[in-house]
C-alpha positions in Angstrom: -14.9 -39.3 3.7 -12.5 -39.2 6.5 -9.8 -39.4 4.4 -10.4 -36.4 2.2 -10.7 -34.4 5.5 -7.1 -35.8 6.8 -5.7 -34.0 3.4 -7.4 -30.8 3.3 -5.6 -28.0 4.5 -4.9 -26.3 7.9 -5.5 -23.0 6.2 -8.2 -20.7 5.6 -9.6 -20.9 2.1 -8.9 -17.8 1.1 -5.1 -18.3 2.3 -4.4 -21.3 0.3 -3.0 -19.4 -2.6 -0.7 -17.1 -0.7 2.7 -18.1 -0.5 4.8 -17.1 3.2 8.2 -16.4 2.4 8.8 -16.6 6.2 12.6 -18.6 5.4 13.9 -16.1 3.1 13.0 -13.4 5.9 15.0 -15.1 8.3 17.4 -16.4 6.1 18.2 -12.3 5.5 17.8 -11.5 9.4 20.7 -14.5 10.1 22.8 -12.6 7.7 22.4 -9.1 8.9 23.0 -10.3 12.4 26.1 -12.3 11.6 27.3 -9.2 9.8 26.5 -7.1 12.9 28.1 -9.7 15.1 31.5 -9.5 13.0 31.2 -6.0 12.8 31.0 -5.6 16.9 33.8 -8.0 17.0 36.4 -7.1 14.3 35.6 -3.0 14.4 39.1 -2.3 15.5 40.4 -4.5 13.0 37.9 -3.2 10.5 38.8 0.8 11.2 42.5 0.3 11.0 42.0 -0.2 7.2 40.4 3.6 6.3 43.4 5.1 8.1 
């Protein structure tokens, strides 16, 4: 008996079925952050091609 408590989920019942795509939101804020980042950093760089 104890053992089939050790492998039930942490979860609420009802959550068990929903997936949390919590890495592929942060995966897209890392990338939006590193583009803001090179952005900040290169903008002179950046700008002096569009004149």
């Amino acid at each position: 008996m104890s053992e089939e408590n050790n492998n039930e989920e942490l979860r609420p019942r009802k959550m068990r079925g929903v997936a949390f795509p919590k890495a592929k939101y942060g995966v897209i804020l890392a990338i939006i952050i590193i583009i803001v980042v090179n952005l900040v950093y290169y903008k002179e760089t950046i700008f002096s091609f569009f004149k």
